[in-house]
HTML snippet that shows the backbone in 3Dmol.js (N, CA, C, O; Angstrom):
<script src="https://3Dmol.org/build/3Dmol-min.js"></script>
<div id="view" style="width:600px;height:400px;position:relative"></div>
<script>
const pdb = `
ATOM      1  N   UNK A   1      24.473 -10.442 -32.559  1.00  0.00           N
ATOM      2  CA  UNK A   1      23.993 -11.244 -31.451  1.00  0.00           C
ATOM      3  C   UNK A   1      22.542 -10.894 -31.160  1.00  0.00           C
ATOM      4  O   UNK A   1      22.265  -9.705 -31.007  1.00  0.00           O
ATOM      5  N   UNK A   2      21.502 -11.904 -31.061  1.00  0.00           N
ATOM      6  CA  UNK A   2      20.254 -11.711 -30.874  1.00  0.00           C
ATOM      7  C   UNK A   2      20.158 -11.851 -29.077  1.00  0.00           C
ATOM      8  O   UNK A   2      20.897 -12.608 -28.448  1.00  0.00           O
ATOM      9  N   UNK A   3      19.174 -11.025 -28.477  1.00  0.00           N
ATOM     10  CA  UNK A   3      19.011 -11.242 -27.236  1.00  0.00           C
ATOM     11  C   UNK A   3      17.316 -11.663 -27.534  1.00  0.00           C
ATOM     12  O   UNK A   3      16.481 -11.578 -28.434  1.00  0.00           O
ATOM     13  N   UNK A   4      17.441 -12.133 -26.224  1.00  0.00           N
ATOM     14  CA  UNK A   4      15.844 -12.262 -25.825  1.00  0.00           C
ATOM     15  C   UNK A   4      14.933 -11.618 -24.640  1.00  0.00           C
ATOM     16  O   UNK A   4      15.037 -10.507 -25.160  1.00  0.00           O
ATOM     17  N   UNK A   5      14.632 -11.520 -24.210  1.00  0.00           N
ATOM     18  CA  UNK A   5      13.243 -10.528 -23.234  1.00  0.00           C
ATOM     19  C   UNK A   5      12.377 -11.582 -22.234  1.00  0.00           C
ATOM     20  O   UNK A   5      11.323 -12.119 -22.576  1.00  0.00           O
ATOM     21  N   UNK A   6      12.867 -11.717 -21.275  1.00  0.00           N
ATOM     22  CA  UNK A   6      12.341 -12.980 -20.607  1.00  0.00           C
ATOM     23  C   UNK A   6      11.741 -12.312 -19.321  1.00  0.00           C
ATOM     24  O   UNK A   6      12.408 -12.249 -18.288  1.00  0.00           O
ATOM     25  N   UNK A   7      10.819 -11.953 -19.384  1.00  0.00           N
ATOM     26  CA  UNK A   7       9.680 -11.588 -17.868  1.00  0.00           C
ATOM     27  C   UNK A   7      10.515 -11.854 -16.741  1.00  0.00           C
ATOM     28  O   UNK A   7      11.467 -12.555 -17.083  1.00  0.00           O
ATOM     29  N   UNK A   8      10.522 -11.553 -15.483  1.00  0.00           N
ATOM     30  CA  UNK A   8      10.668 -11.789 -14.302  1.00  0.00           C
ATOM     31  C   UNK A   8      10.423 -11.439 -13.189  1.00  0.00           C
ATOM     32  O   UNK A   8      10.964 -11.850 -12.163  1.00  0.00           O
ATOM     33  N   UNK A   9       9.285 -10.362 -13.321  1.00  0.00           N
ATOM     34  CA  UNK A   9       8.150 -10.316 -12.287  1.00  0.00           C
ATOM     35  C   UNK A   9       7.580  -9.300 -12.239  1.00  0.00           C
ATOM     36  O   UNK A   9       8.153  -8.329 -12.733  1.00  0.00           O
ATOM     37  N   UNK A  10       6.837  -9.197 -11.902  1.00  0.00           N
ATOM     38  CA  UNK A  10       5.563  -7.485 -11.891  1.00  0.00           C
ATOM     39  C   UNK A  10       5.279  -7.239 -10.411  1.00  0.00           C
ATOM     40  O   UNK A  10       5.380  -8.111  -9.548  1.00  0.00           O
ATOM     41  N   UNK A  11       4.931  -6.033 -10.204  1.00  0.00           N
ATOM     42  CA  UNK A  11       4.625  -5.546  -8.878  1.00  0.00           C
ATOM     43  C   UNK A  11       3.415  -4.678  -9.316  1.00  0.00           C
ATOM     44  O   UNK A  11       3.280  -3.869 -10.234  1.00  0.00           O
ATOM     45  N   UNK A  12       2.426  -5.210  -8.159  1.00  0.00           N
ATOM     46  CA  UNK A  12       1.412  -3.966  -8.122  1.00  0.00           C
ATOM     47  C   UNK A  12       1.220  -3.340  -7.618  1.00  0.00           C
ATOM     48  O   UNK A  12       0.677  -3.782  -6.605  1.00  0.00           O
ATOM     49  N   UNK A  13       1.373  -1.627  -7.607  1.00  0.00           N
ATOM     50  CA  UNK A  13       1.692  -0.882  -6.734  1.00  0.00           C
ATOM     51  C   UNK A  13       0.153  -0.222  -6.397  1.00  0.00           C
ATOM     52  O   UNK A  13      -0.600   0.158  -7.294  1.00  0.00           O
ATOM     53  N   UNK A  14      -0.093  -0.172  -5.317  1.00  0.00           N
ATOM     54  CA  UNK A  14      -1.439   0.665  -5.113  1.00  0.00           C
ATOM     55  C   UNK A  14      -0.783   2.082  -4.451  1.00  0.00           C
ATOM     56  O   UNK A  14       0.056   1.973  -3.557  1.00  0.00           O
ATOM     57  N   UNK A  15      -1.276   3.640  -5.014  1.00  0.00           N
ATOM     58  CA  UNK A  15      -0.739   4.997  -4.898  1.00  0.00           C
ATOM     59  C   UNK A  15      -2.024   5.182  -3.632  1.00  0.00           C
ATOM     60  O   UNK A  15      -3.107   4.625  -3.809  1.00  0.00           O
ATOM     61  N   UNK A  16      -1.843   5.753  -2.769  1.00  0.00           N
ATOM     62  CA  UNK A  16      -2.919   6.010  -1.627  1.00  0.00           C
ATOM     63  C   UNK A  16      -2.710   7.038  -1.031  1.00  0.00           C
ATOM     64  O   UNK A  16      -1.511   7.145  -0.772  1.00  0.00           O
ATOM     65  N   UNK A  17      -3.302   7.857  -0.683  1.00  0.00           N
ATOM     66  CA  UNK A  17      -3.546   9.731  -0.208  1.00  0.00           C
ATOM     67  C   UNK A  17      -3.757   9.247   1.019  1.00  0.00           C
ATOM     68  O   UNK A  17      -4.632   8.487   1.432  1.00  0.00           O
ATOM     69  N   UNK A  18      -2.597   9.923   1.716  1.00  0.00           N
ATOM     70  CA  UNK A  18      -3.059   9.367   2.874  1.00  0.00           C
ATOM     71  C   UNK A  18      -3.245  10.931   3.778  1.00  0.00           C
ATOM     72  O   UNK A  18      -3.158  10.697   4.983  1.00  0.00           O
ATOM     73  N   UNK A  19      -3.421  12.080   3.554  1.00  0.00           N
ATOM     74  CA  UNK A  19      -3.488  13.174   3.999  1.00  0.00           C
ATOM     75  C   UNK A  19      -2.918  14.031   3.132  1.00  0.00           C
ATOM     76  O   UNK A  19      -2.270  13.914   2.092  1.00  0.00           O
ATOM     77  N   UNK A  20      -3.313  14.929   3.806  1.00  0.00           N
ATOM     78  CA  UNK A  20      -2.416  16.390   3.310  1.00  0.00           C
ATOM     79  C   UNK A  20      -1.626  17.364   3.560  1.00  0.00           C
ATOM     80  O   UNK A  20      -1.810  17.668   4.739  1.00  0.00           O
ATOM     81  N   UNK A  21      -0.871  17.999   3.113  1.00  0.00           N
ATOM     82  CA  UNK A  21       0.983  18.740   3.904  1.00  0.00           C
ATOM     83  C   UNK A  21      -0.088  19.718   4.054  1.00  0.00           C
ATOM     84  O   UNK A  21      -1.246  19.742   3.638  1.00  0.00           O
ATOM     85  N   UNK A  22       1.175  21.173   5.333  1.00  0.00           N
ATOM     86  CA  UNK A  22       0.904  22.236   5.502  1.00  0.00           C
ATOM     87  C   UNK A  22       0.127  23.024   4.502  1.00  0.00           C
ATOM     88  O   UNK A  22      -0.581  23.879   5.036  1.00  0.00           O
ATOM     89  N   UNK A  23       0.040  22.964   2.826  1.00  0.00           N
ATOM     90  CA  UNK A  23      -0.346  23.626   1.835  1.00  0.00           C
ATOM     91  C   UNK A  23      -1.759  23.211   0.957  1.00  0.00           C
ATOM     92  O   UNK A  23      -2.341  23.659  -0.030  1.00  0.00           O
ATOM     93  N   UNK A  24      -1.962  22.039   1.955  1.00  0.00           N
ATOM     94  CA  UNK A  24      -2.947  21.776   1.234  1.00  0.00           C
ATOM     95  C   UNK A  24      -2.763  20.642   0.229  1.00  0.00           C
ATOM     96  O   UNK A  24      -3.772  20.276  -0.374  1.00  0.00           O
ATOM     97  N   UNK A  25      -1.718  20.102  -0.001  1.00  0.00           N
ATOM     98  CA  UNK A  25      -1.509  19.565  -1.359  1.00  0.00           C
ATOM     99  C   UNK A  25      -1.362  18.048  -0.799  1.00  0.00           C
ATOM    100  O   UNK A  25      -0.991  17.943   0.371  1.00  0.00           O
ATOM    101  N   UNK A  26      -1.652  16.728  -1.623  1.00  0.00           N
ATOM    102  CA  UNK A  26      -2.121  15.820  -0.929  1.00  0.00           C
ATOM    103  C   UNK A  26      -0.766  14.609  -0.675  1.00  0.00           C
ATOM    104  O   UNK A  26      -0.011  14.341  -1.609  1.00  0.00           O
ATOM    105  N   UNK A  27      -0.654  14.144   0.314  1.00  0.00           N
ATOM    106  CA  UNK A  27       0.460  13.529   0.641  1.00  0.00           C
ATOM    107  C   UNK A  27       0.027  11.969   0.393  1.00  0.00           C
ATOM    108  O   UNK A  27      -1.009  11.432   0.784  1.00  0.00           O
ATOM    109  N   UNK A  28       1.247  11.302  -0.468  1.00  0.00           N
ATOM    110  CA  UNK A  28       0.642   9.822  -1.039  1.00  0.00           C
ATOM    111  C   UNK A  28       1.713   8.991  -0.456  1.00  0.00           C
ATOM    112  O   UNK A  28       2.820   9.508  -0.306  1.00  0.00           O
ATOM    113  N   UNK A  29       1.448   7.353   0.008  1.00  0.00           N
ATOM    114  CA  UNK A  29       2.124   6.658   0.288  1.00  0.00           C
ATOM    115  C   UNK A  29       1.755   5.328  -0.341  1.00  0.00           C
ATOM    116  O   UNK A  29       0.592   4.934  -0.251  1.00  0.00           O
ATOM    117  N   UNK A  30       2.704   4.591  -0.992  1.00  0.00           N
ATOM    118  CA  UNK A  30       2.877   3.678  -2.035  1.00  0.00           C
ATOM    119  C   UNK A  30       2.468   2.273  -1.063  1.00  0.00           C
ATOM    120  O   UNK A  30       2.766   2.291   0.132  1.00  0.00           O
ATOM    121  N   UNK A  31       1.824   1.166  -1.617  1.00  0.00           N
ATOM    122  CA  UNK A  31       1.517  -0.078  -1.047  1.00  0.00           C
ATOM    123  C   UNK A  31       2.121  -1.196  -2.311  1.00  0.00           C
ATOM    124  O   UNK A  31       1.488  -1.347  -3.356  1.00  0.00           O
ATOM    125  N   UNK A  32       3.046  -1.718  -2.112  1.00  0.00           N
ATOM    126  CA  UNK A  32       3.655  -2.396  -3.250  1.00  0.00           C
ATOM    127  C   UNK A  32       3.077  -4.295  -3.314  1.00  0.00           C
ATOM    128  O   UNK A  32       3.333  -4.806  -2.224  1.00  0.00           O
ATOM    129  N   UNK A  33       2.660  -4.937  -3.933  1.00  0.00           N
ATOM    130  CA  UNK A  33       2.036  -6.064  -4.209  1.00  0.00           C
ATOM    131  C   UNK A  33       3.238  -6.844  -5.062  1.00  0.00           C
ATOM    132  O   UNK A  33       3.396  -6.508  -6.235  1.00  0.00           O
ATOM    133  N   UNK A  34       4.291  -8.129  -4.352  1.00  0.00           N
ATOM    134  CA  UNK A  34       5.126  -8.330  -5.453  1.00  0.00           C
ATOM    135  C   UNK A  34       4.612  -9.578  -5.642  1.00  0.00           C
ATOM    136  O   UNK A  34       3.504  -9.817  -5.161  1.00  0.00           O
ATOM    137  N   UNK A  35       5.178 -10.394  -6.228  1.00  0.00           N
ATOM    138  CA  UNK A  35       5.103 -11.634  -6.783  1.00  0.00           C
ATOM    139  C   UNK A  35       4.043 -12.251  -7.141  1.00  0.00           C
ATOM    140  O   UNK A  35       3.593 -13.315  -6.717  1.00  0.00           O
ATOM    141  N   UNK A  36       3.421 -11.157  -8.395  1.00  0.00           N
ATOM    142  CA  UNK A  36       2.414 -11.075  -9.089  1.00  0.00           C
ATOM    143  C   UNK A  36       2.358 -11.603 -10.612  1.00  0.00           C
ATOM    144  O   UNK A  36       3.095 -11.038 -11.419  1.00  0.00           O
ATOM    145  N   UNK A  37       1.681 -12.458 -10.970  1.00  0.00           N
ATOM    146  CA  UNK A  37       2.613 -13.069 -12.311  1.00  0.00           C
ATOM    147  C   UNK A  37       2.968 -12.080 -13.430  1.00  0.00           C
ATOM    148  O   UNK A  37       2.435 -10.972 -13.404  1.00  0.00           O
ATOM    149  N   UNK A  38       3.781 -12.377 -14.356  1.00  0.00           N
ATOM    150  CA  UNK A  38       3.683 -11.616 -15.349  1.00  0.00           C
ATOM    151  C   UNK A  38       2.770 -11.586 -16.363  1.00  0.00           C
ATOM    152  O   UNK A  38       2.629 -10.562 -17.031  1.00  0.00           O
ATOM    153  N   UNK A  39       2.161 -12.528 -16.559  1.00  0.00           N
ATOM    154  CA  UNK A  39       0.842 -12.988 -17.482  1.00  0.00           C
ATOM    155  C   UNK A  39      -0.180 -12.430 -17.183  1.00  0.00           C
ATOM    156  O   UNK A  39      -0.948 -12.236 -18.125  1.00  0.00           O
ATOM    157  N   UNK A  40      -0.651 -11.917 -15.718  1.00  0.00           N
ATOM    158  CA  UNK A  40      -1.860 -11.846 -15.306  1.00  0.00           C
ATOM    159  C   UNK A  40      -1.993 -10.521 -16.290  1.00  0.00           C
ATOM    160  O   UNK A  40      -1.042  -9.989 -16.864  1.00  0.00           O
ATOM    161  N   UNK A  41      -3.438 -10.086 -16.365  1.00  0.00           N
ATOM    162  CA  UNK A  41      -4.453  -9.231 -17.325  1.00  0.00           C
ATOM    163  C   UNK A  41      -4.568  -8.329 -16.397  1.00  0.00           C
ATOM    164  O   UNK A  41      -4.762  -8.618 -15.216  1.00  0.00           O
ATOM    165  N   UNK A  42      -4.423  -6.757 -16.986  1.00  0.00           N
ATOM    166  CA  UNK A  42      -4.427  -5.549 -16.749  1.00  0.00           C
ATOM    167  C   UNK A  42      -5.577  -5.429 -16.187  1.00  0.00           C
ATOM    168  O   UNK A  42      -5.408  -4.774 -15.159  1.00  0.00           O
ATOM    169  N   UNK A  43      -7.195  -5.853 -16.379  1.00  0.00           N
ATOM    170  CA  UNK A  43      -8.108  -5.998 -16.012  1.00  0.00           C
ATOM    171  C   UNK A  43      -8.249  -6.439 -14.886  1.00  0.00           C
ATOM    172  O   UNK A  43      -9.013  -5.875 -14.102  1.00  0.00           O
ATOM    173  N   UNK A  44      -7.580  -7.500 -14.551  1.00  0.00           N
ATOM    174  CA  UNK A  44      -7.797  -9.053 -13.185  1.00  0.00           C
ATOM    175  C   UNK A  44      -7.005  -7.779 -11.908  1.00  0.00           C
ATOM    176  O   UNK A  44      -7.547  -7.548 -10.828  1.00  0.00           O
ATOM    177  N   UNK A  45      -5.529  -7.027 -12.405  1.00  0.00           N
ATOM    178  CA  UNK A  45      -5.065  -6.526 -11.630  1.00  0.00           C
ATOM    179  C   UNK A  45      -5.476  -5.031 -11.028  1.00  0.00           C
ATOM    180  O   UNK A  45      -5.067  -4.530  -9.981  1.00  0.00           O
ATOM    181  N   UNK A  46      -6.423  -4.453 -12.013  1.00  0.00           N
ATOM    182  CA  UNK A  46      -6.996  -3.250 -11.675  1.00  0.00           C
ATOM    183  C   UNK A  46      -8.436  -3.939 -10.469  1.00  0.00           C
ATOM    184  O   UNK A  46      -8.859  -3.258  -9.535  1.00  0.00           O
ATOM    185  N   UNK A  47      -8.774  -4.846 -10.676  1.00  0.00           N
ATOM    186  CA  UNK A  47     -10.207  -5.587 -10.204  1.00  0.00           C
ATOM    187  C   UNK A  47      -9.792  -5.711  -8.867  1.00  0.00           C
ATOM    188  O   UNK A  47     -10.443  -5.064  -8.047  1.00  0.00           O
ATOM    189  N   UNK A  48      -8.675  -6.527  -8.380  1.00  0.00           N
ATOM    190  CA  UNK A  48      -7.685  -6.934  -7.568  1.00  0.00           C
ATOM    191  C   UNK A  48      -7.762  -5.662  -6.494  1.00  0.00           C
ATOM    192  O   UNK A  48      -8.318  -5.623  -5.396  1.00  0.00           O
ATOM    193  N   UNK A  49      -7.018  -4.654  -7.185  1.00  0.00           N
ATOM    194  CA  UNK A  49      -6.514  -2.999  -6.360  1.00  0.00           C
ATOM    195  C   UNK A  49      -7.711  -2.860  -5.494  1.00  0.00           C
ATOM    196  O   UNK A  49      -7.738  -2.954  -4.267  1.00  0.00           O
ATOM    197  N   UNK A  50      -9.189  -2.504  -6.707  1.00  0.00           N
ATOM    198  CA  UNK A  50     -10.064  -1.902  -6.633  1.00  0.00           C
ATOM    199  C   UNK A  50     -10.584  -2.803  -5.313  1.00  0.00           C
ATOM    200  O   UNK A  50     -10.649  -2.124  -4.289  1.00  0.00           O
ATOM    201  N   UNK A  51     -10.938  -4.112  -5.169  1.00  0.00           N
ATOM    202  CA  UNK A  51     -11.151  -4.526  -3.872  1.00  0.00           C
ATOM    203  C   UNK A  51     -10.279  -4.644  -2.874  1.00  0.00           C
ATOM    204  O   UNK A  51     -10.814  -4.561  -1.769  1.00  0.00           O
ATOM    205  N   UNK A  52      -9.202  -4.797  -2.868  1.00  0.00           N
ATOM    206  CA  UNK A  52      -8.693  -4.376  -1.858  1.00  0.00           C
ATOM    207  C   UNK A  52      -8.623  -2.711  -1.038  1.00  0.00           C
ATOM    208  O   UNK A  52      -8.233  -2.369   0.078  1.00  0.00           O
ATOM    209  N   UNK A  53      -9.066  -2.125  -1.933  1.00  0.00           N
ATOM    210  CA  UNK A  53      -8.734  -0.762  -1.391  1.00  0.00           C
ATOM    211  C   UNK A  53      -9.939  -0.703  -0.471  1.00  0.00           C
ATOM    212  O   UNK A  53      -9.828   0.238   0.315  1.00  0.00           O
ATOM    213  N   UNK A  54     -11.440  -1.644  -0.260  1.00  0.00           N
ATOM    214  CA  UNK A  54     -12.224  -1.553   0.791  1.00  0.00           C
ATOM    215  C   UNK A  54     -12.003  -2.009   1.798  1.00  0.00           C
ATOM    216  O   UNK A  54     -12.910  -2.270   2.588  1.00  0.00           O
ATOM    217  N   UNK A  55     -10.436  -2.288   2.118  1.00  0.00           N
ATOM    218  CA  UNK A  55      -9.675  -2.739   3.458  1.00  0.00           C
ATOM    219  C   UNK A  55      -8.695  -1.674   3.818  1.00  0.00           C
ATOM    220  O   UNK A  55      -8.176  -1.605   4.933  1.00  0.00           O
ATOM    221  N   UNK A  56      -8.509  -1.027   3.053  1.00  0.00           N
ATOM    222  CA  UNK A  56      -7.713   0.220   3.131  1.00  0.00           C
ATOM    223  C   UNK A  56      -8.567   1.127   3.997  1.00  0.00           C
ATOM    224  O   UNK A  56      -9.794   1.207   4.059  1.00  0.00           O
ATOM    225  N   UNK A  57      -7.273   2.035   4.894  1.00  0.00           N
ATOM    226  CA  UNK A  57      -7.980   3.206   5.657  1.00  0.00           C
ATOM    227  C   UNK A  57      -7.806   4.086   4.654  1.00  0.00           C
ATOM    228  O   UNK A  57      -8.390   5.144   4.888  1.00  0.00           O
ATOM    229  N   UNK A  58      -7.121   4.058   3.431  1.00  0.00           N
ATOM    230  CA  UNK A  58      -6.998   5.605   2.539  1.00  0.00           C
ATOM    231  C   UNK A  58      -7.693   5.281   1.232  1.00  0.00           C
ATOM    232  O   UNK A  58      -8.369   4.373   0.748  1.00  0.00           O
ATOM    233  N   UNK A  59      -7.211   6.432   0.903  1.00  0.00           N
ATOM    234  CA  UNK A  59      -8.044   6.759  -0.499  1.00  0.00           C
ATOM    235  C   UNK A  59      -6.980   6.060  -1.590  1.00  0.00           C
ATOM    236  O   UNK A  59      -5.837   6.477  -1.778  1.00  0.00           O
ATOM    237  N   UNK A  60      -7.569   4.950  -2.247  1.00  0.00           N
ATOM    238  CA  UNK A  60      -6.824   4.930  -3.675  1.00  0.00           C
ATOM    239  C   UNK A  60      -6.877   5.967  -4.320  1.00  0.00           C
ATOM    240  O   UNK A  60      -7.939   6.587  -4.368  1.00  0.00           O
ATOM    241  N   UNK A  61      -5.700   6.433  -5.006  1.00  0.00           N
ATOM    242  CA  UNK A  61      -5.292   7.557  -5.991  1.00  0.00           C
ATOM    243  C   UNK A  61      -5.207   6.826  -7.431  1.00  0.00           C
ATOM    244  O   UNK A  61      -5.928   7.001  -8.413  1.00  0.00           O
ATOM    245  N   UNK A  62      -4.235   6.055  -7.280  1.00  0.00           N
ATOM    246  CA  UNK A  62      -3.942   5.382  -8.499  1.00  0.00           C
ATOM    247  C   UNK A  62      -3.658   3.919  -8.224  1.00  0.00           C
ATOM    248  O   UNK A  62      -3.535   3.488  -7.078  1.00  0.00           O
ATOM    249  N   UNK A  63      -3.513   2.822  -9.818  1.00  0.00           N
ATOM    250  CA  UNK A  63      -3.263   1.618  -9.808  1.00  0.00           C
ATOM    251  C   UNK A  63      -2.100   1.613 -10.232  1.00  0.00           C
ATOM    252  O   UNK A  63      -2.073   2.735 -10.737  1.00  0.00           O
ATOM    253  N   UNK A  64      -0.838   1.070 -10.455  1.00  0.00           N
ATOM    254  CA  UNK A  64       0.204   1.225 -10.953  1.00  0.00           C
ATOM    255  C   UNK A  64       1.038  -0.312 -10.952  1.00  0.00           C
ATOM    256  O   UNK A  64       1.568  -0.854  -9.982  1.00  0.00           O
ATOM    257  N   UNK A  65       0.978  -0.707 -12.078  1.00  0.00           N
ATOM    258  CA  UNK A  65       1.922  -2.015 -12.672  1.00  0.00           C
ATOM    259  C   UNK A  65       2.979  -1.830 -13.363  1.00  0.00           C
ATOM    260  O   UNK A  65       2.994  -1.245 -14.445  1.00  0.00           O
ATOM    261  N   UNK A  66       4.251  -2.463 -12.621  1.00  0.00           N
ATOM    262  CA  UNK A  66       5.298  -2.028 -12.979  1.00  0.00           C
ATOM    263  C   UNK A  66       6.101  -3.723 -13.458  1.00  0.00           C
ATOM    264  O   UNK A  66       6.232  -4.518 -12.528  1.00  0.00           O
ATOM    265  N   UNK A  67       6.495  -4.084 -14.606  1.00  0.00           N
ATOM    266  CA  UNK A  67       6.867  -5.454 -15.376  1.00  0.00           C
ATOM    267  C   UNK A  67       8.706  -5.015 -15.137  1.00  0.00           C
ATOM    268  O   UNK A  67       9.213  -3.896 -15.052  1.00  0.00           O
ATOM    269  N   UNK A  68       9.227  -6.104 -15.093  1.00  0.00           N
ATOM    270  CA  UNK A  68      10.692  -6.049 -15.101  1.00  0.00           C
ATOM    271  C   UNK A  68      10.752  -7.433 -15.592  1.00  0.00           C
ATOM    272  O   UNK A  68       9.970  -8.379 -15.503  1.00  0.00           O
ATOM    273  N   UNK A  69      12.401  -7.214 -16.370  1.00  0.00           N
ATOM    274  CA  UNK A  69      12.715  -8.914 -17.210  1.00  0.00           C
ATOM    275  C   UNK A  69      13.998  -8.332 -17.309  1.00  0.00           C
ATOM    276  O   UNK A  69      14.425  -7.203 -17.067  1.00  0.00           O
ATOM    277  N   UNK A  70      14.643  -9.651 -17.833  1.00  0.00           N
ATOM    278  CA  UNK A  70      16.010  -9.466 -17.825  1.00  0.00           C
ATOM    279  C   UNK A  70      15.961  -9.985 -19.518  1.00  0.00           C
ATOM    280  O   UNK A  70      15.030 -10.479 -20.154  1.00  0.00           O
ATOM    281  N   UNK A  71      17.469  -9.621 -19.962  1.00  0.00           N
ATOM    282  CA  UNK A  71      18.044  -9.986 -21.277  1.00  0.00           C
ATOM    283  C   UNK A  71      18.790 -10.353 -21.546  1.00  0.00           C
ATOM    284  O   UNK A  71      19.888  -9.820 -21.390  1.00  0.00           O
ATOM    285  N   UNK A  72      18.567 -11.668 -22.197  1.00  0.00           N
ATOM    286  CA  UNK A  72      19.579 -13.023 -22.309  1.00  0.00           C
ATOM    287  C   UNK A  72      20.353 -12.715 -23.738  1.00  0.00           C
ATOM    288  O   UNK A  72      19.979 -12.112 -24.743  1.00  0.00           O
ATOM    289  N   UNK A  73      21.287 -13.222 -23.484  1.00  0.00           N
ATOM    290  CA  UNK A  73      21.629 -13.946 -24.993  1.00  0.00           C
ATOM    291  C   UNK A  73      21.586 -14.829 -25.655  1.00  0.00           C
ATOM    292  O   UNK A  73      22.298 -15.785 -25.347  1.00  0.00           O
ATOM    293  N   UNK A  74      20.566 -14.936 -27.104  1.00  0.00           N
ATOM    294  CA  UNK A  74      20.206 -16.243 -27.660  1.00  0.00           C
ATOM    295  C   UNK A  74      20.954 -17.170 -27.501  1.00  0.00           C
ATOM    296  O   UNK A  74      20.673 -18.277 -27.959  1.00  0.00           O
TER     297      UNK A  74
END
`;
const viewer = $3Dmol.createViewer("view");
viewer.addModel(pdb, "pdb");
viewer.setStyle({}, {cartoon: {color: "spectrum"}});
viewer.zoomTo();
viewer.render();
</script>
């Protein structure tokens, strides 16, 4: 039986420092972006983060794209 791999949506997660614990070590809280196409370019979505984060009160840490699909049967 052949399956197939059919996209069904991406999220863009922006990682953001938003302070730091008792130790010093830096405390992050996740900003999740859904219904983002699956097609769009790794480029368009890093471009995307990067301006939005000059509306942000925190520090971008990281960009993070996460793809999910489901699997059919031919």
């Amino acid at each position: 039986m052949a399956v197939n791999k059919v996209p069904a949506g991406t999220v863009l997660r922006l990682k953001l420092q938003v302070g730091v614990d008792e130790q010093g070590n830096p405390k992050y809280r996740n900003k999740n972006l859904r219904y983002v196409k699956a097609e769009a370019v790794d480029q368009d979505l890093f471009d995307v983060a990067q301006s939005l984060t000059g509306l942000q009160e925190y520090t971008l840490a990281a960009v993070q794209r996460e793809d999910t699909a489901n699997l059919v049967q031919a």
